[in-house]
N, CA, C and O atoms as CSV, one atom per row, in Angstrom:
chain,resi,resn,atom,element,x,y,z
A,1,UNK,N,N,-11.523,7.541,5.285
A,1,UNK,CA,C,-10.263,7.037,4.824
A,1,UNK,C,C,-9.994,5.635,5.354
A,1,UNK,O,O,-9.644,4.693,4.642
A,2,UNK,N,N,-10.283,5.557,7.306
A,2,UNK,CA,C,-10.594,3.850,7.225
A,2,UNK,C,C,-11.424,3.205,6.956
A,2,UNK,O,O,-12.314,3.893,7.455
A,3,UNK,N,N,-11.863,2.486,6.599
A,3,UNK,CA,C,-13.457,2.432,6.353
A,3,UNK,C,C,-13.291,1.286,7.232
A,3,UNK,O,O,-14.345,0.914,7.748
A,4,UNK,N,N,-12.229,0.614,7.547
A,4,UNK,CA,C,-12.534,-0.790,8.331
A,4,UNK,C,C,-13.125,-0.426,9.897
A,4,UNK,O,O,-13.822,-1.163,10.594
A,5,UNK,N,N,-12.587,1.049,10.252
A,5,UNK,CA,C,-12.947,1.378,11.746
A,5,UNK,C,C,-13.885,1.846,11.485
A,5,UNK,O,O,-14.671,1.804,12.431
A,6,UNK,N,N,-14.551,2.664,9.996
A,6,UNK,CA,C,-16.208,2.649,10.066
A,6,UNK,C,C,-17.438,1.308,10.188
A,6,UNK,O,O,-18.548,1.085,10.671
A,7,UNK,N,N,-16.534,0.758,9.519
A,7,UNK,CA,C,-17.209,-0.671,9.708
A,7,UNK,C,C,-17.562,-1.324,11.083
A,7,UNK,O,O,-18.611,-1.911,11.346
A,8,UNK,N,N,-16.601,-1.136,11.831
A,8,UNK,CA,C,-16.318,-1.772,13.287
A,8,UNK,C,C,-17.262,-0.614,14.049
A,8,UNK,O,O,-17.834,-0.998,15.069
A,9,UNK,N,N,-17.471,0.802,13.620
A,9,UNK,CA,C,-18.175,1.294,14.501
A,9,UNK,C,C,-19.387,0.791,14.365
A,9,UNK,O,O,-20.097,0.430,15.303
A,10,UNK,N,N,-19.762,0.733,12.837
A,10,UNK,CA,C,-21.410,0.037,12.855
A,10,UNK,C,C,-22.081,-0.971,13.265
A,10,UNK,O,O,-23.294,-1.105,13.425
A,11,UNK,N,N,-20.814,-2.010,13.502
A,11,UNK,CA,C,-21.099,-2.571,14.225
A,11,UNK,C,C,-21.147,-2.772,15.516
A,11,UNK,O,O,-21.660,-3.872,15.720
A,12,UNK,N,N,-20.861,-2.242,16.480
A,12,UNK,CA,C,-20.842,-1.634,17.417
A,12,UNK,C,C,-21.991,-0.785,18.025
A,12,UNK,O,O,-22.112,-0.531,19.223
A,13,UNK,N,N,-22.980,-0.306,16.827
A,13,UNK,CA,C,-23.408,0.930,17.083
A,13,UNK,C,C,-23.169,2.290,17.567
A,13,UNK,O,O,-24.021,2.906,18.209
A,14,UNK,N,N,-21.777,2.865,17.203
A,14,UNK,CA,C,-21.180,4.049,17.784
A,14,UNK,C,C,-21.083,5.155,16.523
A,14,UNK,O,O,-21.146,4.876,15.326
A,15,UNK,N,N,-20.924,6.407,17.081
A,15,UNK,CA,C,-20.633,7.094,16.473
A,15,UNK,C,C,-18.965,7.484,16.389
A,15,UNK,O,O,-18.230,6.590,16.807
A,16,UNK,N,N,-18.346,8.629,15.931
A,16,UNK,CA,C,-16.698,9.095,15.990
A,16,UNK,C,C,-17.342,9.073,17.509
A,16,UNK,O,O,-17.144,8.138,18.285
A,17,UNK,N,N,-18.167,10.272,17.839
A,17,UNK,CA,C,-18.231,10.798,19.318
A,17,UNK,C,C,-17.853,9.929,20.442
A,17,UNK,O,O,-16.960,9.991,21.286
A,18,UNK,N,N,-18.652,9.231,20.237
A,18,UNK,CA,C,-18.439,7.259,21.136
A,18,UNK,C,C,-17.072,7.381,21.502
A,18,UNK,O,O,-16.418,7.719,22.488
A,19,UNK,N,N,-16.787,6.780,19.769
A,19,UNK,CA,C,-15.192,6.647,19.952
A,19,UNK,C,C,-14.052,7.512,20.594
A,19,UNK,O,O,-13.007,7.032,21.034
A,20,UNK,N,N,-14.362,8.787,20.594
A,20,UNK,CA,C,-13.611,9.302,21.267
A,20,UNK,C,C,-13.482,9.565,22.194
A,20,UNK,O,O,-12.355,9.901,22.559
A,21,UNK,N,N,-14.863,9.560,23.341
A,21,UNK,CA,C,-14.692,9.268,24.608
A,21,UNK,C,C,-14.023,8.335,25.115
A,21,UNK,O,O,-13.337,8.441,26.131
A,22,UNK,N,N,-14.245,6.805,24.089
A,22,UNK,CA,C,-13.764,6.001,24.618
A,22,UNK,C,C,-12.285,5.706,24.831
A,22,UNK,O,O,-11.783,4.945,25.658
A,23,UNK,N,N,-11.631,6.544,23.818
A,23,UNK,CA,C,-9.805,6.446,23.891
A,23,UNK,C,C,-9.504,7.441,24.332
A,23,UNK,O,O,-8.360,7.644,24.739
A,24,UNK,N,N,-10.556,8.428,24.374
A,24,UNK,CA,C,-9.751,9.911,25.040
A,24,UNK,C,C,-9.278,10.789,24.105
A,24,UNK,O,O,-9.290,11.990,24.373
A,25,UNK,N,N,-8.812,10.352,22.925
A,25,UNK,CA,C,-8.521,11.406,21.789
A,25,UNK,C,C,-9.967,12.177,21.937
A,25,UNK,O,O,-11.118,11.780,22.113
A,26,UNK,N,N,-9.263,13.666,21.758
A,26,UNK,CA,C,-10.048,14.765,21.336
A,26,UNK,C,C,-10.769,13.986,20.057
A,26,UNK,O,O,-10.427,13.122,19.249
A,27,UNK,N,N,-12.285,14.993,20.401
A,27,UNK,CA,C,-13.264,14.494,19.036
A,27,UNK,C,C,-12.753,15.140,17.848
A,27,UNK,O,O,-12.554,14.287,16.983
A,28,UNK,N,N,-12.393,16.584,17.367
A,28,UNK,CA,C,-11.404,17.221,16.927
A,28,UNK,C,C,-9.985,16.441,15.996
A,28,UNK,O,O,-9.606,16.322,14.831
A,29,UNK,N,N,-9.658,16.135,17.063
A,29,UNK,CA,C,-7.998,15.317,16.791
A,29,UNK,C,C,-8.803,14.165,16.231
A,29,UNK,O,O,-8.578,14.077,15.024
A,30,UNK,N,N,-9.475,13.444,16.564
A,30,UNK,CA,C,-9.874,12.135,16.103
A,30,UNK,C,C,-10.356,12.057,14.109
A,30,UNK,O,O,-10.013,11.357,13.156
A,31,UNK,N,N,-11.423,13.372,14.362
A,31,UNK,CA,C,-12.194,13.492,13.057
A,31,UNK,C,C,-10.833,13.862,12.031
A,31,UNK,O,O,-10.862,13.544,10.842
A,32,UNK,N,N,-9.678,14.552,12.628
A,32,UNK,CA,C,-8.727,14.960,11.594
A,32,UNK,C,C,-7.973,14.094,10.943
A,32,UNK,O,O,-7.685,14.075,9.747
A,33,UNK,N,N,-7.509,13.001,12.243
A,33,UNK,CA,C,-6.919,11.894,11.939
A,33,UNK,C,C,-7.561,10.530,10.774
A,33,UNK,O,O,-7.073,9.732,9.974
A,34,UNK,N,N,-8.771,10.858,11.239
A,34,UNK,CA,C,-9.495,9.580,10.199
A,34,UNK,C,C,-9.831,9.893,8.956
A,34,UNK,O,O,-10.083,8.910,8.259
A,35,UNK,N,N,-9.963,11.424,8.191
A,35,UNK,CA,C,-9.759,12.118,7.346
A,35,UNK,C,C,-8.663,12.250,6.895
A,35,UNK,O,O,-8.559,12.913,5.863
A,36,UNK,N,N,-7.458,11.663,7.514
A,36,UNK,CA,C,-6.306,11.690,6.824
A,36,UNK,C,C,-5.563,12.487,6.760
A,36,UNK,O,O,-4.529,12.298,6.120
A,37,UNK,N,N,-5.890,14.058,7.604
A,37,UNK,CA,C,-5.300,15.304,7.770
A,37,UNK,C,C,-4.162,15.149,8.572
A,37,UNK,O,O,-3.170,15.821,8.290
A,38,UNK,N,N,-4.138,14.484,9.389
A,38,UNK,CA,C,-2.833,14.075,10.212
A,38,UNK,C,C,-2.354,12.540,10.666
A,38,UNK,O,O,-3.274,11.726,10.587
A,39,UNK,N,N,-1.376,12.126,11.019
A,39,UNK,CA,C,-1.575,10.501,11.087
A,39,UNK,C,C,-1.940,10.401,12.492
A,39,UNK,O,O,-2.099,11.294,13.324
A,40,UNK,N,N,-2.060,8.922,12.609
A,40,UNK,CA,C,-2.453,8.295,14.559
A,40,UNK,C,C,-1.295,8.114,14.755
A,40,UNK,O,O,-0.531,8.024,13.794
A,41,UNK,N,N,-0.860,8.013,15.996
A,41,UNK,CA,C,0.696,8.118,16.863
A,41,UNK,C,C,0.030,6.302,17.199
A,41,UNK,O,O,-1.145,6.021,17.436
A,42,UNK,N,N,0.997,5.494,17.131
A,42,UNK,CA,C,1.175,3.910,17.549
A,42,UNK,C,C,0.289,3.695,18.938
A,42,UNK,O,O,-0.530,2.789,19.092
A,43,UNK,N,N,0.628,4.732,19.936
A,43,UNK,CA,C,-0.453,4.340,20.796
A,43,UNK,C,C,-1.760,4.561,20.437
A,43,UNK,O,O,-2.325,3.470,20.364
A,44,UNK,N,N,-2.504,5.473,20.177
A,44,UNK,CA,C,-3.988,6.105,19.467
A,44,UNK,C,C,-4.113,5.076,18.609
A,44,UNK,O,O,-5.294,4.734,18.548
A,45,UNK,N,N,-3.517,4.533,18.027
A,45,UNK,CA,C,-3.583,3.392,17.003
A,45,UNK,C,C,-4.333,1.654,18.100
A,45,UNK,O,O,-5.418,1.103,17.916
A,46,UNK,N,N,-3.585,1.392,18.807
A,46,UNK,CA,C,-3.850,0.626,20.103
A,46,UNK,C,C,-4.975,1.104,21.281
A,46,UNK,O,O,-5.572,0.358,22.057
A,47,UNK,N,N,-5.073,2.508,21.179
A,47,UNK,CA,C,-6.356,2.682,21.678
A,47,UNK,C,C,-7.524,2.629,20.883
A,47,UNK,O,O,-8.541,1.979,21.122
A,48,UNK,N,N,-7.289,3.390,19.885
A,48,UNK,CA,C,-9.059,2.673,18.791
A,48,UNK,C,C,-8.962,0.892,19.060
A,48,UNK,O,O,-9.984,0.217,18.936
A,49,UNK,N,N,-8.006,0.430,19.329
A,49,UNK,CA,C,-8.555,-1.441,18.835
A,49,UNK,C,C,-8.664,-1.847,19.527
A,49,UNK,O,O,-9.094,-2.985,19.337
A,50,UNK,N,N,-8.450,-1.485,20.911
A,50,UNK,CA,C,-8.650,-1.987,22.192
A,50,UNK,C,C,-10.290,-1.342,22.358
A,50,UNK,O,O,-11.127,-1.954,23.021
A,51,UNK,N,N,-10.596,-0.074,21.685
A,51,UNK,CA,C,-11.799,0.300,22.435
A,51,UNK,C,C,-12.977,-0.597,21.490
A,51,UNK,O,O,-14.005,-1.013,22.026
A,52,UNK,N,N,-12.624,-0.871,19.753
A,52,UNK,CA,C,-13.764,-1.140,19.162
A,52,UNK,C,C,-13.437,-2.565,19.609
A,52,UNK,O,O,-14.341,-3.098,20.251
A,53,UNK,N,N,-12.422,-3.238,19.422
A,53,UNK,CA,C,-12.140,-4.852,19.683
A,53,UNK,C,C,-10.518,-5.452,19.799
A,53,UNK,O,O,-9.656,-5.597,18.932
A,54,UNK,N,N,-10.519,-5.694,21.100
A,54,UNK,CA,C,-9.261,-5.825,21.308
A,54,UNK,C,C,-8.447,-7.309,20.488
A,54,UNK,O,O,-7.243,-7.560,20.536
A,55,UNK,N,N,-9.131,-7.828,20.031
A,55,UNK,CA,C,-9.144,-9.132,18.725
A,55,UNK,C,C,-8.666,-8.717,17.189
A,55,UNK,O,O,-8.013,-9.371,16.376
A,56,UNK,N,N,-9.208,-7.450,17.102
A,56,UNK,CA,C,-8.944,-6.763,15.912
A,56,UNK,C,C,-6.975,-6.352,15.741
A,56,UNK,O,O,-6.262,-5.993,16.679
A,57,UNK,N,N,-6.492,-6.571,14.183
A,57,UNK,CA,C,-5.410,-6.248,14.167
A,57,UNK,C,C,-5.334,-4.546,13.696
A,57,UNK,O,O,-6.390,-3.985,13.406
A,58,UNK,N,N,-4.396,-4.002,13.658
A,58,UNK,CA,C,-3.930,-2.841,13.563
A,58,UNK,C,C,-3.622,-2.636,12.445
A,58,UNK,O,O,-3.499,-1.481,12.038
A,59,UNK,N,N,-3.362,-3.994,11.450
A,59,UNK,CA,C,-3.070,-3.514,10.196
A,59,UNK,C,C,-5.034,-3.659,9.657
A,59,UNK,O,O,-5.367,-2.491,9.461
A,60,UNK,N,N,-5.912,-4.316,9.467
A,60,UNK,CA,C,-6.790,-4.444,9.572
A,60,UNK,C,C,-7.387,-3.241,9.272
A,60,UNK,O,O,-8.033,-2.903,8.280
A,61,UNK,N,N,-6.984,-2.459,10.577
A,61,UNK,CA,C,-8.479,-1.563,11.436
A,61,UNK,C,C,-7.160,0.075,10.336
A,61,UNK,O,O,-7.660,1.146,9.992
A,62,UNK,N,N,-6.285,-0.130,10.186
A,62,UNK,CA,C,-6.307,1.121,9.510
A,62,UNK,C,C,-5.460,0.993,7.888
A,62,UNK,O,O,-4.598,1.673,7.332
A,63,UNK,N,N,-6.098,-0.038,7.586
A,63,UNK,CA,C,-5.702,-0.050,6.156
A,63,UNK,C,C,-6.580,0.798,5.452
A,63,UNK,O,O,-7.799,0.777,5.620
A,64,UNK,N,N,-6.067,1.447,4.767
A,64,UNK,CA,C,-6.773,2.611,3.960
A,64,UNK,C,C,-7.500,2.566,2.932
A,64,UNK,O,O,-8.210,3.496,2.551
A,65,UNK,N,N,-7.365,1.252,2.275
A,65,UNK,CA,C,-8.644,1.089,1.024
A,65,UNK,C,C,-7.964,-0.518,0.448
A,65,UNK,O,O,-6.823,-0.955,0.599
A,66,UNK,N,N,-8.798,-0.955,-0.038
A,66,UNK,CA,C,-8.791,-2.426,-1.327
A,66,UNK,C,C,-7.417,-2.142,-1.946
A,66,UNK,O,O,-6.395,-2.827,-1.904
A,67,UNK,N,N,-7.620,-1.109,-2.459
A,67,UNK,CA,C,-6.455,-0.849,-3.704
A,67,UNK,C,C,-5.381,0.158,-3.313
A,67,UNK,O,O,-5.203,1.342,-3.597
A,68,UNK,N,N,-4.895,-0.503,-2.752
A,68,UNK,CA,C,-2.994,0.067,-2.701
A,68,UNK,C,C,-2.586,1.360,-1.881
A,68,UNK,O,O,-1.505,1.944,-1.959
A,69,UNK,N,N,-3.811,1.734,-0.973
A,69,UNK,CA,C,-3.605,2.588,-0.222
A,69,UNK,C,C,-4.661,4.192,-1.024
A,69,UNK,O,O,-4.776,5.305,-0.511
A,70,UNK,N,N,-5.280,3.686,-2.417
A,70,UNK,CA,C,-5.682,4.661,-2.903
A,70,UNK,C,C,-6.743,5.083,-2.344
A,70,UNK,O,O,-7.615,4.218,-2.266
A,71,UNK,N,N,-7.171,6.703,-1.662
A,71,UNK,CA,C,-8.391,6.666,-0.832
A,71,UNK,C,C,-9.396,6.632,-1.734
A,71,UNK,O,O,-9.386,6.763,-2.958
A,72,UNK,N,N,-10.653,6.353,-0.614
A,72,UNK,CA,C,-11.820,5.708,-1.503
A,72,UNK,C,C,-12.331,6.654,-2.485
A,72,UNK,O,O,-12.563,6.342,-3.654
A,73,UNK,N,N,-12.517,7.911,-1.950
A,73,UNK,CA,C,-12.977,8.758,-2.805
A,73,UNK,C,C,-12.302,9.267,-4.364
A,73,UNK,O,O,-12.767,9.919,-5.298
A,74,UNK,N,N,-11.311,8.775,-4.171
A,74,UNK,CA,C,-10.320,8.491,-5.523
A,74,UNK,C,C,-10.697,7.728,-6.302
A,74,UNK,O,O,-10.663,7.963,-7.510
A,75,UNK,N,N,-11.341,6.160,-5.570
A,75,UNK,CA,C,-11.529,5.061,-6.550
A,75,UNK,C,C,-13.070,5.260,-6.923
A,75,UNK,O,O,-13.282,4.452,-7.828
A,76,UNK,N,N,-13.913,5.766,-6.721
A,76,UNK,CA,C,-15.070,5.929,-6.752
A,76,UNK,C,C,-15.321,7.217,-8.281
A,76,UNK,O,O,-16.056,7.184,-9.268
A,77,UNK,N,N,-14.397,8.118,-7.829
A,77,UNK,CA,C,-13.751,9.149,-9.021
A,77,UNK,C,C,-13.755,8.412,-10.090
A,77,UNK,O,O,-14.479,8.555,-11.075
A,78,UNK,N,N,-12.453,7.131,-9.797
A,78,UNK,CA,C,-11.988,6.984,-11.137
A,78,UNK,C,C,-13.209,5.842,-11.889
A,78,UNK,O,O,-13.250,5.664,-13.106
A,79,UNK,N,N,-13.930,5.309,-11.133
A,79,UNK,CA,C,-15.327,4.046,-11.185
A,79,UNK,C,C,-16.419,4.902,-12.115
A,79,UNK,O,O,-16.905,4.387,-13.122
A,80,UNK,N,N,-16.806,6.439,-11.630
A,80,UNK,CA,C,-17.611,6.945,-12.216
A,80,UNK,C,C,-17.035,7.830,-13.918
A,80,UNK,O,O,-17.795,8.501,-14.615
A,81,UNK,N,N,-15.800,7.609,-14.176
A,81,UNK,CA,C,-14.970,7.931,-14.995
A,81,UNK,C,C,-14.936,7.191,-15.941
A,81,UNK,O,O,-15.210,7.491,-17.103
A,82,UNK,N,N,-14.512,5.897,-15.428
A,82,UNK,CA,C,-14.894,4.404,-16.656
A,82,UNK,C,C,-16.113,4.338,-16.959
A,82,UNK,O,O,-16.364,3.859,-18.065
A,83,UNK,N,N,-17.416,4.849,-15.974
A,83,UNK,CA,C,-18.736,4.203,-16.353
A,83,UNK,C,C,-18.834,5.142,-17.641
A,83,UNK,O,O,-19.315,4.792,-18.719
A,84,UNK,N,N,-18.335,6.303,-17.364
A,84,UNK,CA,C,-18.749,7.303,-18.196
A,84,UNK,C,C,-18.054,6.558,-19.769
A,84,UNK,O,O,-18.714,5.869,-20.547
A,85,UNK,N,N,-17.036,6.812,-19.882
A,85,UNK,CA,C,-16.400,5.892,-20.792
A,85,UNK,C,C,-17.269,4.576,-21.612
A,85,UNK,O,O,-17.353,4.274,-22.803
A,86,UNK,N,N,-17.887,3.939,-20.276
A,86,UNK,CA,C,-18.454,2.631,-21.147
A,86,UNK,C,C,-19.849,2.974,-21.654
A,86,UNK,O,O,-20.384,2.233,-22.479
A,87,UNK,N,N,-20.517,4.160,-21.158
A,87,UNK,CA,C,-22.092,4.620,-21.836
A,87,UNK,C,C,-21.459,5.277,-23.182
A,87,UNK,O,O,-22.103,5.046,-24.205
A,88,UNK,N,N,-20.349,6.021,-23.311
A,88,UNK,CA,C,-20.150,6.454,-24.693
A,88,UNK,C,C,-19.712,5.428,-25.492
A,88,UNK,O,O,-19.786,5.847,-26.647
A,89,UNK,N,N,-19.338,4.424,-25.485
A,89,UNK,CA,C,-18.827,3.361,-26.387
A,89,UNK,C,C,-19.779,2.592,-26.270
A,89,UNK,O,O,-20.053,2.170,-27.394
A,90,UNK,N,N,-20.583,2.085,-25.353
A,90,UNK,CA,C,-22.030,1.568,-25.883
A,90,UNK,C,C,-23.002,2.686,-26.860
A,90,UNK,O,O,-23.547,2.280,-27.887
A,91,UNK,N,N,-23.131,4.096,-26.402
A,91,UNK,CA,C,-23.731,5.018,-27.904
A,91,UNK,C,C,-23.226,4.841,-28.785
A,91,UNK,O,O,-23.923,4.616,-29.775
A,92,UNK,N,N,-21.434,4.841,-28.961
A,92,UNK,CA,C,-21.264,4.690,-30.479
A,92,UNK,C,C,-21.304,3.453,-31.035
A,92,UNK,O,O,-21.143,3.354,-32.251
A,93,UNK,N,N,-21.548,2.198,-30.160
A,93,UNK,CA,C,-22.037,1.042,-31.035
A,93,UNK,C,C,-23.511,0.990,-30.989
A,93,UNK,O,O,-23.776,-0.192,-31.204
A,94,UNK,N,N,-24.723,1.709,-30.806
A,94,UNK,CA,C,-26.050,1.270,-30.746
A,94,UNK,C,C,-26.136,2.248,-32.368
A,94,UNK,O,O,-26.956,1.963,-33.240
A,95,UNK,N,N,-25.186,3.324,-32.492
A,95,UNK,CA,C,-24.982,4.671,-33.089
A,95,UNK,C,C,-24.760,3.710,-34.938
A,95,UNK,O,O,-25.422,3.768,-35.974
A,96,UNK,N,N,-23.781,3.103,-34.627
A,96,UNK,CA,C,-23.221,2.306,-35.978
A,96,UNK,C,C,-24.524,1.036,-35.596
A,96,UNK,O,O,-25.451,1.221,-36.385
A,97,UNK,N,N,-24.747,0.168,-34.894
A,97,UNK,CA,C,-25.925,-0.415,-35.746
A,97,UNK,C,C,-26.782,0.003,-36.195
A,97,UNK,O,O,-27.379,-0.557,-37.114
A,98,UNK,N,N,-27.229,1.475,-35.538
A,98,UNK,CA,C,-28.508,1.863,-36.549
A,98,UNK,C,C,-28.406,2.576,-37.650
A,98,UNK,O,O,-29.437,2.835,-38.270
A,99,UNK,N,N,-27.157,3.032,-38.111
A,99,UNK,CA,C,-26.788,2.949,-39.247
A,99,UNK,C,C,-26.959,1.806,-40.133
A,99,UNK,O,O,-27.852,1.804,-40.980
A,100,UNK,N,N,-26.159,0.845,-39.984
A,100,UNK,CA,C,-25.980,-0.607,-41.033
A,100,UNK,C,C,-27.701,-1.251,-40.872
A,100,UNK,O,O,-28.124,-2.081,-41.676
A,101,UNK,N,N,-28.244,-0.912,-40.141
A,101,UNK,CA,C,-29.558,-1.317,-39.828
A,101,UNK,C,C,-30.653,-0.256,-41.305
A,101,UNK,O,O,-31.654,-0.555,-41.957
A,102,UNK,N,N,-29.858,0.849,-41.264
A,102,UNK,CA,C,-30.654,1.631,-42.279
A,102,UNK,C,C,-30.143,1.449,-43.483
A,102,UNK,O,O,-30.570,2.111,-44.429
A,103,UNK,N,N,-29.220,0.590,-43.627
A,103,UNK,CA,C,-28.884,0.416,-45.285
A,103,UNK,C,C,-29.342,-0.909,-45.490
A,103,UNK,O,O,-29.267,-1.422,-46.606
């Protein structure tokens, strides 16, 4: 759901596990929170950015996606939804030229 604090872990080279030693949140509490099952309390929020980079902002490190807060797995849904969309409207135009192609 953040992907910016996945980002920051990779770079880093850490795993959640890492991370949660490093702020002390339960590994548990942590995995629930970044899944979106529960929110981070303002401090837990200040401890992830202090542990991956204390430079990093807070709006940054838990903005939830590109588009408007929609989670990713939503936009990826709706991405493979349009593609689908644009292979059937490319068949029905390859569909009608080879028609007018046969007259």
């Amino acid at each position: 759901m953040y992907k910016n604090i996945d980002v920051e872990l990779a770079k880093k080279g850490w795993k959640k596990k890492m991370l949660s030693g490093q702020t002390g949140i339960a590994y548990n509490t942590l995995l629930s929170k970044l899944a979106g099952s529960y929110p981070f309390t303002l401090d837990e929020c200040f401890l992830i950015k202090d542990a991956l980079d204390p430079n990093l902002t807070i709006e940054y490190l838990f903005k939830e996606s590109e588009w408007g807060g929609v989670p990713m797995e939503e936009i990826i849904k709706m991405q493979k939804q349009i593609l689908l969309v644009q292979v059937i409207n490319l068949s029905v135009i390859v569909a009608n030229l080879l028609i007018m192609l046969k007259r």
